[in-house]
C-alpha positions as CSV (number, residue, x, y, z in Angstrom):
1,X,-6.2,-8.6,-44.7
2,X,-5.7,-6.1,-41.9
3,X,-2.3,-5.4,-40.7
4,X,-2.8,-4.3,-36.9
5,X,0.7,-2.9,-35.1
6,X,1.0,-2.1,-31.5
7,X,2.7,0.8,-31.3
8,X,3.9,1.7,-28.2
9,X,5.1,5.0,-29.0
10,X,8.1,4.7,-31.4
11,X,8.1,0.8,-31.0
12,X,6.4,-1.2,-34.2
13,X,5.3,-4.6,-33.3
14,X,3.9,-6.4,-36.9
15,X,2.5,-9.2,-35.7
16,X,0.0,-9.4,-33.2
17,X,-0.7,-13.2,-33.2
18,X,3.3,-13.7,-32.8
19,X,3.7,-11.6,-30.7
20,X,7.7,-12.0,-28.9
21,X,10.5,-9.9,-28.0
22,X,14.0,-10.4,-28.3
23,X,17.7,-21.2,10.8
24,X,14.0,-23.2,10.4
25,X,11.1,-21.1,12.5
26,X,12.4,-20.9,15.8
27,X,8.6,-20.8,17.8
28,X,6.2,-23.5,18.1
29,X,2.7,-22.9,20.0
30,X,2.6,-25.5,22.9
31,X,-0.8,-26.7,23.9
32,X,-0.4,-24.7,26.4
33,X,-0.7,-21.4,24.2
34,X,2.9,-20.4,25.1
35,X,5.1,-19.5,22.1
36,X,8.6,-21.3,22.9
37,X,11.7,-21.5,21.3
38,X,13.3,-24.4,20.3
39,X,16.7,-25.7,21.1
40,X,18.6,-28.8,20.6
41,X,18.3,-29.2,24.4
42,X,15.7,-27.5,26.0
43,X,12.7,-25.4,25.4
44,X,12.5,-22.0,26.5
45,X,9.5,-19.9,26.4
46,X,9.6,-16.9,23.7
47,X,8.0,-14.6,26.5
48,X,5.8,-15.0,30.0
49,X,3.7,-12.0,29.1
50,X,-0.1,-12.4,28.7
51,X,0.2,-11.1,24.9
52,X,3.0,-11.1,22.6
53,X,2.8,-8.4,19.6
54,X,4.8,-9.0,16.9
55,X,5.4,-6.0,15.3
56,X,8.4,-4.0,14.0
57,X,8.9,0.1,14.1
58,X,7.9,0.5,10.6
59,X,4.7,-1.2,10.5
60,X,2.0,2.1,10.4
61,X,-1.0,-1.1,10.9
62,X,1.0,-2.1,14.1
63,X,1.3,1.7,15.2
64,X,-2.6,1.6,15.7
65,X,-2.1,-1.1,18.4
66,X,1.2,0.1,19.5
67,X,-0.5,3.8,20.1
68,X,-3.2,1.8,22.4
69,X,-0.1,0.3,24.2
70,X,1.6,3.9,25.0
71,X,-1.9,5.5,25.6
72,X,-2.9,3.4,28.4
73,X,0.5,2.8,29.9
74,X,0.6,-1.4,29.8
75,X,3.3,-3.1,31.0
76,X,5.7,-5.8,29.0
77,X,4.0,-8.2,31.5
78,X,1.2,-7.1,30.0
79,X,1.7,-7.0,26.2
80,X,5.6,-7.6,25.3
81,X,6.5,-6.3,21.6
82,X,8.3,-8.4,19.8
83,X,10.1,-8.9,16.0
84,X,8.2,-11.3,14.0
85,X,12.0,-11.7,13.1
86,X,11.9,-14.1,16.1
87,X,9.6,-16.3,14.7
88,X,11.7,-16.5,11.5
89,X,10.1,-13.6,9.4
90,X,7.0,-12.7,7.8
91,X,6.6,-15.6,5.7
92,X,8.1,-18.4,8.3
93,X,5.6,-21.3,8.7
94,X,5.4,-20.0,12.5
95,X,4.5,-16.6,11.8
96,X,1.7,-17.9,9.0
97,X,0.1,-19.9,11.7
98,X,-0.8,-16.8,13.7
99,X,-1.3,-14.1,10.8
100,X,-2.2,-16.4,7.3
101,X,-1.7,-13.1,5.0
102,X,2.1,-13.3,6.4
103,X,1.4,-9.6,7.3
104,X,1.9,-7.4,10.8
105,X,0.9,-6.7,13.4
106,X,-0.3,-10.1,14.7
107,X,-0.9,-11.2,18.7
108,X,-0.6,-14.0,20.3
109,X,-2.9,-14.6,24.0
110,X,-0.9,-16.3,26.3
111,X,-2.9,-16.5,29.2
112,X,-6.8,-18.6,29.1
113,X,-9.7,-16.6,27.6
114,X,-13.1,-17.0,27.3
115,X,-13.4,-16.6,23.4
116,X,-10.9,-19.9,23.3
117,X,-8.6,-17.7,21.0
118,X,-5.0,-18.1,20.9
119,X,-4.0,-15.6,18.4
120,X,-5.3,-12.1,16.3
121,X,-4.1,-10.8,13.4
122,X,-5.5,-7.3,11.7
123,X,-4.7,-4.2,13.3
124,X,-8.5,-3.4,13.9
125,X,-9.4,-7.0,15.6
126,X,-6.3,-6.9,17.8
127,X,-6.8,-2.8,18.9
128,X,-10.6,-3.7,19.3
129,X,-9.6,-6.5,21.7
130,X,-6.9,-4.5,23.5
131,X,-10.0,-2.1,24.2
132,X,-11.9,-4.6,25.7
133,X,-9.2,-6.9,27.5
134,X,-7.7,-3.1,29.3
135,X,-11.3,-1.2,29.5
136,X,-10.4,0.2,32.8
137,X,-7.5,1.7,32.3
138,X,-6.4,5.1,30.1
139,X,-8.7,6.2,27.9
140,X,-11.6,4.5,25.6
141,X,-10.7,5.3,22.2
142,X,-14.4,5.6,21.6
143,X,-14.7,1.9,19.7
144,X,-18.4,2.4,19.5
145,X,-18.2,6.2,17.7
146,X,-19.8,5.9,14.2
147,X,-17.5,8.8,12.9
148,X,-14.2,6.9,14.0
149,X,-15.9,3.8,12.8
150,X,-16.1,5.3,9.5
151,X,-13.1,6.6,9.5
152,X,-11.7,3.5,10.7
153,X,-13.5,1.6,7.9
154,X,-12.7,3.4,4.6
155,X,-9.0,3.2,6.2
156,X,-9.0,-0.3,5.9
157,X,-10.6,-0.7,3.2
158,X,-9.6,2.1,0.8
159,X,-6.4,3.4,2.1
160,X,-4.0,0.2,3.7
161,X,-5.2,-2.1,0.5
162,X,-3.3,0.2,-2.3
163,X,-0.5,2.1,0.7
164,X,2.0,-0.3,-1.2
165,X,2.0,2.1,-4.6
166,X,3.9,4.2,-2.6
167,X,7.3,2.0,-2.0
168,X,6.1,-1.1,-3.7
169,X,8.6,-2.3,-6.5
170,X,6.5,-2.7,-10.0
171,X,6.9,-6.7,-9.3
172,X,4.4,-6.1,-6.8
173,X,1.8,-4.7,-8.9
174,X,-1.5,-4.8,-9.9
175,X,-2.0,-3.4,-6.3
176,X,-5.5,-3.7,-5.2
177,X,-7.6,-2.8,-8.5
178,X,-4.7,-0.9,-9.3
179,X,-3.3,-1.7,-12.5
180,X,0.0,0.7,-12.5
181,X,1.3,2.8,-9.7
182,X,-0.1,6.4,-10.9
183,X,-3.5,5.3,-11.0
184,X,-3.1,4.2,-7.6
185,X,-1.3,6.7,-6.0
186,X,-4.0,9.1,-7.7
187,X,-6.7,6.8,-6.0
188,X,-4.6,7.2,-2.4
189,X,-5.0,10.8,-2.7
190,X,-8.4,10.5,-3.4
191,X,-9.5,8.7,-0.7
192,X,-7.5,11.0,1.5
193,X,-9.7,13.8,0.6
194,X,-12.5,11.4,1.0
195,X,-11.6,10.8,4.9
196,X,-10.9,14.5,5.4
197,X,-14.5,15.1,4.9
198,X,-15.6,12.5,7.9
199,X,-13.3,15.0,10.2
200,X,-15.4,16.7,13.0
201,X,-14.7,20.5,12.7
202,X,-14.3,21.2,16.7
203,X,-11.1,19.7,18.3
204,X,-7.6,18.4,18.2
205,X,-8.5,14.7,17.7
206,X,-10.6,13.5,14.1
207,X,-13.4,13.1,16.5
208,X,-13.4,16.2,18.3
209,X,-11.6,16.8,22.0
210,X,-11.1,13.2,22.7
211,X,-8.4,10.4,21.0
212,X,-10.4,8.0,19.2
213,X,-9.5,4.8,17.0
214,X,-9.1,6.6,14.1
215,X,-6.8,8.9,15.1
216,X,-4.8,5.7,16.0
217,X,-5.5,3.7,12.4
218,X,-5.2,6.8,10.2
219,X,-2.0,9.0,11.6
220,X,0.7,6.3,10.6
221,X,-0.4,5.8,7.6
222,X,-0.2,10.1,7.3
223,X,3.7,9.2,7.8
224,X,4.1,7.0,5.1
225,X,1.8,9.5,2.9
226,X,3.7,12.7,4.1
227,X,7.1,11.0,3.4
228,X,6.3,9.3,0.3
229,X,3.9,11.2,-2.1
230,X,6.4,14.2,-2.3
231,X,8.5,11.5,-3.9
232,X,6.1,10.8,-6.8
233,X,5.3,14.9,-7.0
234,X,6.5,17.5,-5.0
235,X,4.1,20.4,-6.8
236,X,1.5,19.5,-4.7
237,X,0.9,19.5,-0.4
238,X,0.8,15.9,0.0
239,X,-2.0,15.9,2.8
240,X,-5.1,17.5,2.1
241,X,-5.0,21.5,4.2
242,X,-7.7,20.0,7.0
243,X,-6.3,16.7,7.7
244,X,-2.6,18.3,7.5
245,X,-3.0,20.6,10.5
246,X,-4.7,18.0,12.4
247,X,-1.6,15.8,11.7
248,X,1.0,18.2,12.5
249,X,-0.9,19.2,15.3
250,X,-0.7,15.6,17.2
251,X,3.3,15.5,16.0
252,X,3.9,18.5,17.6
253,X,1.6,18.4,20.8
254,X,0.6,14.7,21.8
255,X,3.3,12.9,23.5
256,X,2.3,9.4,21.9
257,X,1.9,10.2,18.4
258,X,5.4,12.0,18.4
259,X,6.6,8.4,19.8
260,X,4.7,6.8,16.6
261,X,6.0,9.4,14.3
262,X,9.6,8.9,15.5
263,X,9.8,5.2,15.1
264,X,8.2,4.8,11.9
265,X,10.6,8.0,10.4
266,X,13.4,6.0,12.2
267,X,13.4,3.3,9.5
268,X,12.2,4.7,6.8
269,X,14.6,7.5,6.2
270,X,18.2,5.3,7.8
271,X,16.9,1.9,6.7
272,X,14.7,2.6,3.4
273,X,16.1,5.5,2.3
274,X,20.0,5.8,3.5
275,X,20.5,1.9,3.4
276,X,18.3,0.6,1.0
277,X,17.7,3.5,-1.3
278,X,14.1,1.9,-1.9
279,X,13.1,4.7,-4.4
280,X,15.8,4.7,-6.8
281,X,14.2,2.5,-8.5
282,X,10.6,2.8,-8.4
283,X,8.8,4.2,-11.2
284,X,7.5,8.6,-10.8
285,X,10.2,8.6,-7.7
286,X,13.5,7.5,-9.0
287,X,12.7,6.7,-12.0
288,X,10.9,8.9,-14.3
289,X,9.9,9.3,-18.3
290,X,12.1,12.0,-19.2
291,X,12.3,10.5,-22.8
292,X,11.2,13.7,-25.4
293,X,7.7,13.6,-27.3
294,X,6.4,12.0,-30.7
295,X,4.6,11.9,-33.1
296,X,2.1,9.8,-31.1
297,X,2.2,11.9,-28.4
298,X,1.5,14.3,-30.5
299,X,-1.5,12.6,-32.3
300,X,-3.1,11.5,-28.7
301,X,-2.9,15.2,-27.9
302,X,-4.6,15.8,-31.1
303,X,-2.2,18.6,-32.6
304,X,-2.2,16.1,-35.1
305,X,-4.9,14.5,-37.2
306,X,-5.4,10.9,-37.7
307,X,-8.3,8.8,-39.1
308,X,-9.7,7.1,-35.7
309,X,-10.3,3.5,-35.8
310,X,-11.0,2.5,-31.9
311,X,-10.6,4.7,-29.3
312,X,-11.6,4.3,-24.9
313,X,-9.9,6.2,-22.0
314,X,-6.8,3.8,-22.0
315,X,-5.9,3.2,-26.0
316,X,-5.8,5.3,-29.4
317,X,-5.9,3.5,-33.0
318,X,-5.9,4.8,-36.5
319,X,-5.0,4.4,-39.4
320,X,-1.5,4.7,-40.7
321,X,-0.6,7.0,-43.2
322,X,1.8,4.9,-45.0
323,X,-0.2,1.0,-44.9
324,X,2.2,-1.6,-45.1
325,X,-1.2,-3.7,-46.3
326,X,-4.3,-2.8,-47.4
327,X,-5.8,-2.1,-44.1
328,X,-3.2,-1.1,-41.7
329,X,-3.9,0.2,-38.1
330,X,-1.8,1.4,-35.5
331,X,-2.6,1.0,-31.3
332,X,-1.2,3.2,-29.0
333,X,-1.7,3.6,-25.5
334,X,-3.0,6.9,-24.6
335,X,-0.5,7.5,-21.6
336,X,2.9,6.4,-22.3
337,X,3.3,6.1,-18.6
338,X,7.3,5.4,-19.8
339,X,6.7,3.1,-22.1
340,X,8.4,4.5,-24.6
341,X,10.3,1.3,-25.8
342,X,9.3,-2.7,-25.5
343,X,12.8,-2.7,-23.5
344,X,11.0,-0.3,-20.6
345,X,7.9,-2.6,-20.2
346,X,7.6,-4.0,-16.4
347,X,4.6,-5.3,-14.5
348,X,3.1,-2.0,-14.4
349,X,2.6,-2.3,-17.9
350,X,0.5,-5.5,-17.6
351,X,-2.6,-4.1,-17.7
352,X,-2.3,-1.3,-21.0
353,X,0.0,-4.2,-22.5
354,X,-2.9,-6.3,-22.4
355,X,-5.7,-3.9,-23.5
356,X,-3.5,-2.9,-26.7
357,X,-3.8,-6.9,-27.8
358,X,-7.0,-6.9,-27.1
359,X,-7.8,-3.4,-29.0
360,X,-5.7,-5.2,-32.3
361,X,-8.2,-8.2,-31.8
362,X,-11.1,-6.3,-31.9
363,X,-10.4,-4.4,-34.7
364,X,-9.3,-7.9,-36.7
365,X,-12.5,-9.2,-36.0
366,X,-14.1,-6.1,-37.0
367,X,-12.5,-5.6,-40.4
């Protein structure tokens, strides 16, 4: 019969069918919309301000709102920040009631409104109503401009839902349709270059002379990119040339972005980086493959010949030169991606770990 190892480089697995190897939330909503804390004795309301934000520093989605906040000069009367630290954390039973994903920012209305809602959550939904609720005052952020709604959109959509490949621990992956963290950091730079396209060519702002929603959604997350991707490779700029001068510009000259940029640097370099040393570990920034080639590198690369059995984008397999059976075929993955030994598989393996089994399957069934 066939004899179908999974190599994963210098590792020989024989058997693919046996496959083995050695305080409680301290904030209830009232019926009266207020968030309260509770005490043995008394309750005493969390704020009296029309809206609470819960938001921390860090958070580059809250930025967007927080950047509304500072550009139109409200008042804590107004919209009160606070930790959703308060409320017992992200994943407290009180914070889930206001944002079910567990995630920041989220806002609570305090005061009657007409919609009936008592809470937000998404960046987008909560800046869009801060536009609305404060229209008067400071300026518009242009919420009905198709090029910051675009920009705006693919954001949200193709930036914010894979951001987390680039502090994420490998326990956290697949990350969006991301199977491994360098095919999702590749995709965040790819979208990147997508967004610099949507840029207006005329101005200091994404949409020309004037601040705009996207300028808000997309220059926090720039942080985290700028910071971060240097991490993973340093050989490269780690914003595209376009949308890095119109970053650096509102640093440097726009009063409320340098605020932005502050408080998000603030945590990550003294509380993720000094404290927590967050990248140590993490697989391309800490942690790297620096284990030498083989053979199978070697036959991947095609320096050296093999007879082909299977072969896609993700897996290699061919016959081995010295069968162990009569038919005897060897599976590779095509891109080591560090797994150079069963020991070094992690969740970002998953995915190739997977597609190696299934490859030895086919080929079973095929024989």
């Amino acid at each position: 019969g066939l004899f179908t190892t999974l190599l994963l480089s210098a590792i020989d697995i024989p058997n693919v069918s046996g496959f083995s190897t050695s305080r409680r939330g301290i904030a209830t909503v009232t019926t009266t919309s207020k968030l309260t804390m509770s005490s043995s004795e008394a309750e005493a309301p969390l704020s009296n301000s029309d809206h609470i934000l819960f938001d921390m520093p860090v958070s580059n989605n809250g930025a967007r709102v927080r950047a509304i906040l500072y550009y139109k000069q409200l008042s804590q009367q107004q919209v009160e920040i606070i930790s959703p630290m308060k409320l017992g954390g992200l994943k407290s039973d009180d914070f889930l009631a206001l944002s079910p994903q567990g995630l920041m920012p989220a806002l609570t209305i305090q005061k009657e409104h007409d919609s009936g809602m008592t809470h937000l959550s998404e960046s987008d939904t909560i800046a869009r109503y801060l536009l609305a609720e404060y229209a008067a005052v400071g300026p518009s952020f242009q919420p009905d401009n198709p090029r910051s709604n675009q920009i705006c959109r693919w954001h949200d959509v193709y930036l914010t839902t894979i951001q987390g490949c680039l502090y994420k621990p490998a326990s956290r992956f697949p990350i969006g349709d991301y199977a491994d963290r360098k095919s999702a950091i590749s995709a965040f730079q790819k979208q990147l270059k997508t967004i610099e396209g949507f840029m207006s060519d005329d101005g200091m702002y994404l949409c020309g002379d004037e601040v705009s929603l996207a300028d808000a959604a997309l220059f926090p997350t720039c942080i985290f990119a700028n910071y971060m991707l240097p991490k993973f490779d340093d050989s490269q700029p780690p914003l595209p040339p376009k949308l890095n001068t119109w970053f650096d510009n509102l640093r440097t000259n726009d009063s409320v972005f340098s605020k932005i940029y502050k408080e998000i640097m603030d945590t990550l370099v003294t509380s993720w980086e000094e404290k927590n040393h967050r990248w140590d570990s993490i697989w391309l920034a800490g942690q790297r493959d620096e284990a030498p080639g083989t053979i199978f590198d070697k036959i991947v690369a095609k320096e050296i010949p093999a007879t082909i059995v299977k072969e896609d984008e993700h897996i290699l397999a061919f016959k081995d030169i010295s069968p162990q059976a009569p038919a005897h075929v060897l599976v590779i993955p095509k891109d080591r991606n560090g797994l150079t030994n069963l020991r070094k598989a992690s969740a970002e393996h998953t995915d190739i770990l997977g597609r190696l089994l299934v490859a030895g399957a086919e080929i079973a069934n095929d024989t």
